[in-house]
C-alpha positions in Angstrom: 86.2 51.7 -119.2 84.1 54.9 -118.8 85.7 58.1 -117.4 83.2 59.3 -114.3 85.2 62.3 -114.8 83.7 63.0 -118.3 79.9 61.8 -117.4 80.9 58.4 -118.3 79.6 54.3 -117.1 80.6 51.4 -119.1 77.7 49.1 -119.2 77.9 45.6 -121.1 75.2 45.1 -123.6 75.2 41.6 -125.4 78.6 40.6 -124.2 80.0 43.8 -125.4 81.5 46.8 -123.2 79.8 50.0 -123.8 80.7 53.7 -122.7 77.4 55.4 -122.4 77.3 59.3 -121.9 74.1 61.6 -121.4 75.2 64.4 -123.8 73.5 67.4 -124.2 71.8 65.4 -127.3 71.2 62.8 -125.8 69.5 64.3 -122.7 67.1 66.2 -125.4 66.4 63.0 -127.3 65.4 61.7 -123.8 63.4 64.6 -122.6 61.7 64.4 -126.2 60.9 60.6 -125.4 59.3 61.3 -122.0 55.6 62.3 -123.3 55.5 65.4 -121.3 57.5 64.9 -118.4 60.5 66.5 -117.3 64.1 65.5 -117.1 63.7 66.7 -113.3 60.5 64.2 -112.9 63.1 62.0 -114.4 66.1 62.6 -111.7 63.5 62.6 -108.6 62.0 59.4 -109.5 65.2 58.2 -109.4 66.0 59.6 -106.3 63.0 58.6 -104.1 63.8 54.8 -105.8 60.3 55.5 -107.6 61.6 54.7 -111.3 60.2 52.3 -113.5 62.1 50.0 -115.8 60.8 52.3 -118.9 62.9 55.3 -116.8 65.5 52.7 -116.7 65.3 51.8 -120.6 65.1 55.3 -121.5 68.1 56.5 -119.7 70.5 53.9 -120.9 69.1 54.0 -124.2 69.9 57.9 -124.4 73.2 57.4 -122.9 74.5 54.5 -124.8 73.6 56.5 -128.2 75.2 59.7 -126.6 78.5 57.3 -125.8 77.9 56.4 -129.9 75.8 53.6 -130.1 73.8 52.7 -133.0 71.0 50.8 -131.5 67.2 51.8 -130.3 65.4 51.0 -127.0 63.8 49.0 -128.7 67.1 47.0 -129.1 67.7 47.1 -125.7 64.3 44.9 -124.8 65.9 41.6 -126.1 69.3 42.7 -125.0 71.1 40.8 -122.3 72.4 43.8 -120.0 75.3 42.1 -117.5 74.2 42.3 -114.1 70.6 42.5 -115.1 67.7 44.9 -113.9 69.9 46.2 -111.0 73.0 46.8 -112.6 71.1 48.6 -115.4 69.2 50.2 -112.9 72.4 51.3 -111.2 73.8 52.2 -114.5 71.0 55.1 -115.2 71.1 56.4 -111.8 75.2 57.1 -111.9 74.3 58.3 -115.8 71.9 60.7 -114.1 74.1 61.7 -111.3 77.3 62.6 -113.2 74.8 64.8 -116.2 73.6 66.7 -113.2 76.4 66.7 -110.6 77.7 70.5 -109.8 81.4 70.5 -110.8 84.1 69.6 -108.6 86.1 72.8 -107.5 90.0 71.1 -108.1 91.3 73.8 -105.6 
């Protein structure tokens, strides 16, 4: 189970459980990926519900190597992802949120 605390979702790729974490690494391999556009063009098209399912690809790709996967996006094209397009979808949104969430004052 992922820690939300840490940056953390658990998403199950293939019948396996995965943590999947956007790292500082993993955000730049992401960034890299985007062909020009920016991590914030990234984070508002997920937040006007204007993504596409290469956003969505891209994000848990990033995230599942930054949680220490071995595995490509390309991988995840054949993959079975459980819950399908919207629990992936839902999976790079929270990924997204908890990178770039300001920190919780514990006062």
């Amino acid at each position: 189970m992922g820690n939300p605390y840490a940056g953390e979702v658990t998403l199950t790729v293939n019948g396996t459980s995965q943590v999947c974490k956007l790292t500082l690494g993993a955000l730049a391999e992401l960034e890299t990926s985007m062909n020009g556009d920016t991590l914030f063009g990234l984070i508002e098209r997920f937040d006007t519900m204007g993504f596409s399912a290469r956003d969505v690809l891209s994000v848990l790709a990033a995230g599942l190597r930054g949680g220490g996967w071995a595995g490509t996006t390309g991988d995840l094209l054949t993959a079975e992802i459980e819950g399908g397009p919207i629990a992936a979808g839902q999976a790079a949104a929270r990924l997204l949120a908890l990178a770039f969430a300001p920190p919780q004052d514990d006062a």
